[in-house]
N, C-alpha and C positions, 0 to 999 in steps of 0.2 A: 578529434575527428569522430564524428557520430555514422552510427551504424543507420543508410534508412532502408524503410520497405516501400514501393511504389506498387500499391493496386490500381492497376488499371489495363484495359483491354483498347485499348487503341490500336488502331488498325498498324499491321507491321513493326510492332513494340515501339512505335515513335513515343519520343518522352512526354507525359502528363503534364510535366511542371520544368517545362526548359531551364529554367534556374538554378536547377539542383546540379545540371551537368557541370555548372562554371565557378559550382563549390569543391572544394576539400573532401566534404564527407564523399564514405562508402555510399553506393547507391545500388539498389536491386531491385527488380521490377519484374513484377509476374500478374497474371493474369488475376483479375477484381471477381474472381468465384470463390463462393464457399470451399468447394474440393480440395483447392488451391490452399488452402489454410493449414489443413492438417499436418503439411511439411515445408511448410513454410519459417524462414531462416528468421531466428530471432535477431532483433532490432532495438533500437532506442527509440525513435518515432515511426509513427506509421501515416503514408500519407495513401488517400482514396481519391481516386479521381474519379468525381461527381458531374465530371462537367456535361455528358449527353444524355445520362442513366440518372437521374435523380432516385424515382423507384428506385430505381437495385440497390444502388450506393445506398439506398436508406435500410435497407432490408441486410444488406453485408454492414451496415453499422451496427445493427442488433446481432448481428450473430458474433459479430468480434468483441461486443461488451458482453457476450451470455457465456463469451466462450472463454472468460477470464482471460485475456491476454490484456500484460501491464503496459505497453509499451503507449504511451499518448498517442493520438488517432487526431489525423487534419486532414479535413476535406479539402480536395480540389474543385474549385467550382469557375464559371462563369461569372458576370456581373448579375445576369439575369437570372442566376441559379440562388443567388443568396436570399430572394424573397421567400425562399422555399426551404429553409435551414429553420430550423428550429432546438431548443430544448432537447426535445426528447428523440433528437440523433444520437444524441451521448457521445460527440465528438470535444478533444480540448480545444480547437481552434479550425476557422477556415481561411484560407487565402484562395486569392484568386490565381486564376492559369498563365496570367502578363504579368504576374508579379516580379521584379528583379532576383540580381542573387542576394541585395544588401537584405530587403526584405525578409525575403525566405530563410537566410544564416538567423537571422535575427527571431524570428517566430521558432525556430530547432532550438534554439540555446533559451528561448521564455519557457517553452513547451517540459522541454526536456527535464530544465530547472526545476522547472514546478515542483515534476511528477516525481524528483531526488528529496526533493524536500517535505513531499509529504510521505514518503518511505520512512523517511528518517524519523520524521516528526510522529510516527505510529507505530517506531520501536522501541525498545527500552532494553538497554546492556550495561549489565551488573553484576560482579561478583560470580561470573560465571554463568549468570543464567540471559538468556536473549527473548522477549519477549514482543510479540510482530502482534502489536492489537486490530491491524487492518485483517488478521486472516484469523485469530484467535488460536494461535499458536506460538509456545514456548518451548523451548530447549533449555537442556544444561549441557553444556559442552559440547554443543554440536548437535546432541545428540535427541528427539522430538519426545515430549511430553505426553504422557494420555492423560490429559487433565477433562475434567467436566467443565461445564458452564461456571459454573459459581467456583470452583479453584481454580480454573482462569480469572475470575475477576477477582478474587481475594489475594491470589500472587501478583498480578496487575496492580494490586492499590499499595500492596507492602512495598512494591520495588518504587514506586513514584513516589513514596513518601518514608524515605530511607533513615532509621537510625529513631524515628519518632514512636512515641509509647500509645495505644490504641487500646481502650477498655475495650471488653466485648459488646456490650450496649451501642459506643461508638462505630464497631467494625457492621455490625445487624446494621445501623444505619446507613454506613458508606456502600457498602456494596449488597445487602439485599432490599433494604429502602424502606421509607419510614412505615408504608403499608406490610411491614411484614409481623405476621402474629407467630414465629415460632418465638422460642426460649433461647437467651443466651451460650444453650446446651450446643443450639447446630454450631456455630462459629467454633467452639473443640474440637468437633466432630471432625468438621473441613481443614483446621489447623494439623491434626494429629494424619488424615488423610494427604494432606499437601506433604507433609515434612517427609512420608513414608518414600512418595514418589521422587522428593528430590536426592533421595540418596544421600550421597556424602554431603548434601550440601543443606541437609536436613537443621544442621544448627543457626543457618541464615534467619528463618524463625523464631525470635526467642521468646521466652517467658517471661515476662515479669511479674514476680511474684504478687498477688492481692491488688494486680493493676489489669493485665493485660498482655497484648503481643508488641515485639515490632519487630524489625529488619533490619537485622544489624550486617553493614557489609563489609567487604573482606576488609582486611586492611591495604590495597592496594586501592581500593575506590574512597580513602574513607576521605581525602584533599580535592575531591571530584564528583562532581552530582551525578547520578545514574545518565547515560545519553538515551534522552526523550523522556524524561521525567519533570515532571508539572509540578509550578512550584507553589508551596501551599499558600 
């Protein structure tokens, strides 16, 4: 059963999307204003109903993709409203206002799916440490990381490419790029800086001596490939 959120302002809170009433999921419906957002009950999809306010509903689209909320976003429209839908709504999906319940279950569990699947697919867990590349934020144990730009990307590339041995020349090229003119020196630098901040888990990083780094992981991940790690 999915949690929804219903924006919309119909007169005497009559339902947006009749549909939803003669499903399962939870359903909760407040007023289609900004104001309205700030405490407003977190959800798994978000539906807008666009059907007499195009304007607005376009303008509370932007504010809900500026305003980082995860939750998939489908517009309610008209037949006559979809000529007017566009790209850059930033909505995942529209359905119409006559739509069934078949329909509607069916676009919550596509929507829904998706947006699981690309969570996952832009995390990486390993050995202890969680690595979320949609927001550029890592953990060890819970607990958040003050990493920079480039020790985010160089913990990034060790945990997707687990247990493999990477010269320095090799690592300058994977993650600062072939246009980069420093010295094989910065990659120490960031290695010796990364390992300080993971603490205990500072030996995940290894040496190899007169070769390079790599990422060696615990022995508990070592029959299982990191989850969301890209295979070389």
């Amino acid at each position: 059963m999915a949690q929804l959120l219903v924006l919309s302002s119909a007169p005497g809170g009559a339902s947006a999307l009749p549909a939803l009433e003669l499903l399962s999921h939870r359903v909760r419906q407040i007023p289609a204003e900004a104001a309205q957002l700030v405490n407003a009950p977190s959800a798994d999809a978000i539906f807008l109903d666009a059907r007499t306010d195009l304007v607005g509903a376009k303008a509370l689209c932007k504010i809900l993709n500026t305003a980082g909320i995860d939750a998939p976003l489908v517009l309610i429209v008209t037949e006559g409203g979809l000529t007017a839908v566009s790209p850059d709504w930033g909505v995942d999906d529209v359905i119409l206002a006559t739509a069934g319940p078949a329909e509607a279950d069916a676009r919550i569990r596509l929507v829904v799916g998706r947006r699981t699947e690309e969570e996952t697919s832009s995390r990486v867990q390993t050995s202890g440490i969680t690595i979320d590349e949609a927001s550029y934020s890592a953990k060890v144990h819970g607990k958040p990381l003050d990493l920079t730009y480039k020790e985010f990307q160089l913990l990034h590339f060790f945990a997707t490419h687990p247990s493999r041995v990477f010269t320095r020349e090799q690592l300058l090229s994977e993650v600062w790029g072939y246009d980069y003119f420093g010295g094989t020196r910065t990659v120490d630098v960031h290695v010796r800086r990364l390992r300080a901040k993971l603490g205990d888990l500072e030996q995940l990083i290894g040496t190899v001596r007169n070769v390079g780094y790599r990422f060696n992981v615990s022995e508990d991940d070592e029959d299982a490939p990191a989850q969301g790690a890209r295979k070389a």
